[in-house]
C-alpha positions in Angstrom: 126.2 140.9 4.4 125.1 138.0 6.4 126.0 134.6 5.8 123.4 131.7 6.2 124.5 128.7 8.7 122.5 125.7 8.3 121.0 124.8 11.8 123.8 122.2 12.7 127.0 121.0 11.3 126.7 117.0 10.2 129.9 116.4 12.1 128.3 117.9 15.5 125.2 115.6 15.0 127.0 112.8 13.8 129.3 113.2 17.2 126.5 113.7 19.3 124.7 110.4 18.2 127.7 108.3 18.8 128.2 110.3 22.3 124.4 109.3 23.4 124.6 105.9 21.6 127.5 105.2 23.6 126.1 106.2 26.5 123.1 104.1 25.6 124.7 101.2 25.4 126.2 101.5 28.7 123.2 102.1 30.7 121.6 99.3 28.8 123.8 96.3 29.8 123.5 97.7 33.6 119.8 98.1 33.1 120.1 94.1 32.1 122.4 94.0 35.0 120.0 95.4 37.7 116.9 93.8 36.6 118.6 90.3 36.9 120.1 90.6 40.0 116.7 91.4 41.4 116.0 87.9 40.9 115.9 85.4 43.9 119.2 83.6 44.8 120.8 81.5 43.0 119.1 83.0 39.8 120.3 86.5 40.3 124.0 85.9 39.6 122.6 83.6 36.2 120.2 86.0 35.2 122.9 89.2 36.2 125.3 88.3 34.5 124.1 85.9 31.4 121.6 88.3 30.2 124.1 91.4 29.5 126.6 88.9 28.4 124.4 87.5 25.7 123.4 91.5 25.3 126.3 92.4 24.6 127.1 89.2 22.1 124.2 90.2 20.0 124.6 93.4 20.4 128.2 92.7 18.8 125.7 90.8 16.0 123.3 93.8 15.1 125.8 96.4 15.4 128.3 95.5 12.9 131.1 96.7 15.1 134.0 95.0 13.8 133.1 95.4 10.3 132.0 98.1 8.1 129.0 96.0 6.1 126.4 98.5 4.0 124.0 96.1 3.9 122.8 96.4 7.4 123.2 99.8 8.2 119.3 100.8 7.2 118.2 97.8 10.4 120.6 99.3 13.0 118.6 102.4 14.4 115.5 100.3 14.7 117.0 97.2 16.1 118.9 99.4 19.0 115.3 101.2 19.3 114.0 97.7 20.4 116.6 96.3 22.8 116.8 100.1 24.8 113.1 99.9 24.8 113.7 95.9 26.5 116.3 97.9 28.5 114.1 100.3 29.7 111.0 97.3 30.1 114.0 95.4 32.5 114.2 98.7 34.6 110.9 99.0 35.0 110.3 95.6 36.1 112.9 96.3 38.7 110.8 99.2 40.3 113.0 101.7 38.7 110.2 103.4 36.5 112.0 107.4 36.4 115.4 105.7 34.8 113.4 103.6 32.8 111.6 106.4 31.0 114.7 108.3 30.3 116.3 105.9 29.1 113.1 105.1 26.7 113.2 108.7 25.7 116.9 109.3 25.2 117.1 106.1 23.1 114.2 106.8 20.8 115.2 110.3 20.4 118.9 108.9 19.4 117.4 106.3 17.2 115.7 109.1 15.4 118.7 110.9 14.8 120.1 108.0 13.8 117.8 107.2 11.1 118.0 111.1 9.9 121.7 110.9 9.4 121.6 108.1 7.5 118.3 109.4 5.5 119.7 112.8 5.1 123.4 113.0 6.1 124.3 109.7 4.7 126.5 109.2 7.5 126.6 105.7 9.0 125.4 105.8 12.6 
């Protein structure tokens, strides 16, 4: 007799999205990075380094990293869908279109798996 798998285990979905998210989130604030310093002196160390700061900040915001809130947890996949899709706009506008679509692609594909593990899974991404 055979036994029946399921086609993945929650834990090695759930570890993959925090992998990519990760991930994610680092290519995002040096997307933010790159496309201010493209800016003309002085602005490019303002814009470089202000805009992934306050990233970052509200990214801290939208997140909820330092606390474990339920109320929020159904806005988080979308939210991070829109500011890797900025991410990916900034890299564009600094001429670097081939990152720029994978990093569009990667983080819609994580934001869907995001929202199925918290659909499905119930697992808080």
């Amino acid at each position: 007799m055979s036994r029946r798998r399921g086609a993945f285990p929650p834990q090695l979905l759930t570890g993959v999205h925090l992998c990519v998210a990760f991930l994610l989130e680092v290519a995002m604030v040096a997307a933010f990075c790159v496309w201010g310093f493209k800016f003309a002196a002085p602005w490019n160390y303002v814009v470089g380094i202000g805009v992934p700061a306050a990233v970052v900040v509200l990214w801290s915001f939208i997140s909820g990293a330092p606390c474990d809130a339920q109320d929020s947890v159904a806005v988080i996949p979308p939210v991070s869908l829109l500011i890797f899709l900025l991410a990916a706009v900034a890299l564009a506008a600094a001429e670097l279109v081939a990152p720029a679509i994978v990093l569009a692609v990667v983080g819609a594909a994580n934001a869907g798996l995001g929202l199925y593990l918290q659909s499905v899974l119930k697992v808080r991404s």
